[in-house]
N, C-alpha and C positions, 0 to 999 in steps of 0.2 A: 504494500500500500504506500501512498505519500502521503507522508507524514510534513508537519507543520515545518517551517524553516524559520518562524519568528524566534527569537532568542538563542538563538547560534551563539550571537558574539558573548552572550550570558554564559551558554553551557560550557564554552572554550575553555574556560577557568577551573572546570570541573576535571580536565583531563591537561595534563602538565606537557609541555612542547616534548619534551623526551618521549614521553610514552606515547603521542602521537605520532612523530618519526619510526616507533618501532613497530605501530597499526598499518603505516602504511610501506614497511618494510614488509611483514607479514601478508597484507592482502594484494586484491589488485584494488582496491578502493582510493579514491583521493581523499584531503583535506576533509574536505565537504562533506563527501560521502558519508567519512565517518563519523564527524558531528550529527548529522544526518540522523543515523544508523544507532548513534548512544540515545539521541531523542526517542526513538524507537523501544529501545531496551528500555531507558529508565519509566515510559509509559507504562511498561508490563508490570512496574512496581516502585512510584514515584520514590516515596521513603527512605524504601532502602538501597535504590542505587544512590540518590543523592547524600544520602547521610554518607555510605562507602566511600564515593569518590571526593565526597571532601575530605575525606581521612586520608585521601590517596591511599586506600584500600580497592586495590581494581579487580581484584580476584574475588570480588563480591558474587555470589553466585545466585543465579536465579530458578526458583523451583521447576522441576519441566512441565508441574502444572501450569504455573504462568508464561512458561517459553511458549506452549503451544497455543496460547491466545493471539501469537502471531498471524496475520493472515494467509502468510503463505505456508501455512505450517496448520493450520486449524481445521480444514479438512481434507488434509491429505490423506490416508489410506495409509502412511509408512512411515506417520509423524513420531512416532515414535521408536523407529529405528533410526529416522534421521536425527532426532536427538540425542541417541545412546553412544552413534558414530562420532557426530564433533564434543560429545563430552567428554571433558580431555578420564572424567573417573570412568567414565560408560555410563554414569547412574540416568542419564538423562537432566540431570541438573546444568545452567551453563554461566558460565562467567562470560564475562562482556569479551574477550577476545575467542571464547566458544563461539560465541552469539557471531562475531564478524568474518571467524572462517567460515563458517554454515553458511554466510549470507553469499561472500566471497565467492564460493567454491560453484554458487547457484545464478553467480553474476553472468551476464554476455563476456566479459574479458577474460573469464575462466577458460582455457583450453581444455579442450575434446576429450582428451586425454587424463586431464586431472576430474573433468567430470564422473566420467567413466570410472575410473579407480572409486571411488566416491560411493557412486552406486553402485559396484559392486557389493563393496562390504554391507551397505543399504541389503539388499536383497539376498546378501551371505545367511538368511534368519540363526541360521544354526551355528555358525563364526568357526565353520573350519575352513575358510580359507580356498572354499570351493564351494559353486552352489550345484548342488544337486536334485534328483526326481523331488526332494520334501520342498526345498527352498521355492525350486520354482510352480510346486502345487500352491504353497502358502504365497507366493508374489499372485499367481493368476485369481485367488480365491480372494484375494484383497482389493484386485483391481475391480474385479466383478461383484465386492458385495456378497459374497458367499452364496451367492443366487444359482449358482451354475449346476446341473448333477456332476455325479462327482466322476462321471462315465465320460462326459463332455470335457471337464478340467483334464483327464488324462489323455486324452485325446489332445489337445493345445499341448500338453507337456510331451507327449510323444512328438509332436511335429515339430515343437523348439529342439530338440535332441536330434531327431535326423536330420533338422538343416544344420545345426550350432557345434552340434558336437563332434567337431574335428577327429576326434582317436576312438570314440567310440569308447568311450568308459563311461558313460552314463552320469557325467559329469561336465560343469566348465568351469575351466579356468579364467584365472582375470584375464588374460589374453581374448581366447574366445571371445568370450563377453565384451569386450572394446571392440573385437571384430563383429559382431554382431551389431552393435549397436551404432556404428560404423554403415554397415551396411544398412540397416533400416532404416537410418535417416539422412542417406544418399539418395542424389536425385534421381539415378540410377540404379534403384534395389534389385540385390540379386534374391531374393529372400520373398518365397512365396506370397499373397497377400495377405493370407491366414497367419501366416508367423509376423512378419512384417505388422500386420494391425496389432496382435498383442504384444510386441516390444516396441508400439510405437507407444503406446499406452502405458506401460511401466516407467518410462523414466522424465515426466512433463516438467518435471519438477527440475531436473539434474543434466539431460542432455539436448533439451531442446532450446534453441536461442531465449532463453529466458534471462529476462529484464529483472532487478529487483529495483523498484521506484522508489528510492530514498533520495534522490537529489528532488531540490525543488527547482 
């Protein structure tokens, strides 16, 4: 969403010139952006960001209850995987530099590549580091609202598997998976329409030209 840009030059004082050189060392965000982007955060809980960062306490953390009052985050289907991923504990809880890689990593200046790594682990549900037959029944079952029989879900999961699954282990890897993804949102897709529609759908949040409107 966009958020207000009245009292920037106010919140400036909140966050010290150092530790904003090192916000924008860390993201692809500018200046702006990130003043921006603490407006944001400190809305999800006026109090006690403001009381933290006047302490220059920046490691103030925000519950993943109130993280997910985000908009871009509030009804997502995987909003709480993508808060467990940029939580540096996993708890889903986020500190304001949690809060700005998440945002960062969802910006248009984010490359393909870092997206993709991103939503992998997003979609890893089980965190070995490969998604498998479970991972991607519980992606398509999420995507769909658990609406589907479960006859048809394995059906979409056999067809991701014979296009995607390179070696045939009944698995992908992070590789695959960039290549997949890769592939389904080229202009050019080699990837049937069937498979093709449900990875276009999985990742709206992570590897489609998405904007996040924090500049005013």
């Amino acid at each position: 969403r966009r958020v207000r840009s009245s009292g920037i030059n106010a919140e400036y004082g909140l966050i010290s010139e150092k530790q904003l050189e090192i916000y924008q060392l860390e993201t692809f965000f500018t200046r702006k952006e990130i003043l921006n982007i603490y407006q944001s955060f400190e809305d999800l809980n006026s109090d006690k960001v403001r009381e933290a960062f006047m302490a220059g306490n920046y490691q103030v953390k925000m519950d993943y209850s109130e993280v997910i009052q985000l908009s871009e985050l509030k009804y997502s289907p995987f909003k709480d995987r993508i808060c467990r991923v940029f939580s540096e504990d996993q708890s889903g809880d986020m500190t304001f530099s949690d809060f700005l890689d998440m945002l960062s990593v969802m910006s248009m200046q984010a490359p393909k590549d870092l997206k993709a790594a991103y939503a992998f682990k997003i979609y890893d549900f089980n965190d070995d580091d490969e998604i498998d037959r479970t991972d991607l029944e519980e992606l398509v079952n999420r995507v769909t609202g658990f609406r589907m029989k479960t006859e048809d879900v394995d059906g979409i999961v056999d067809e991701i598997l014979k296009e995607c699954d390179m070696d045939e282990n009944g698995t992908l890897t992070a590789a695959e998976f960039e290549d997949i993804l890769h592939k389904s949102l080229s202009s050019q897709p080699t990837l049937t329409l069937k498979c093709r529609s449900c990875l276009y759908v999985w990742a709206p949040t992570f590897c489609h030209h998405h904007s996040v409107h924090f500049v005013s």
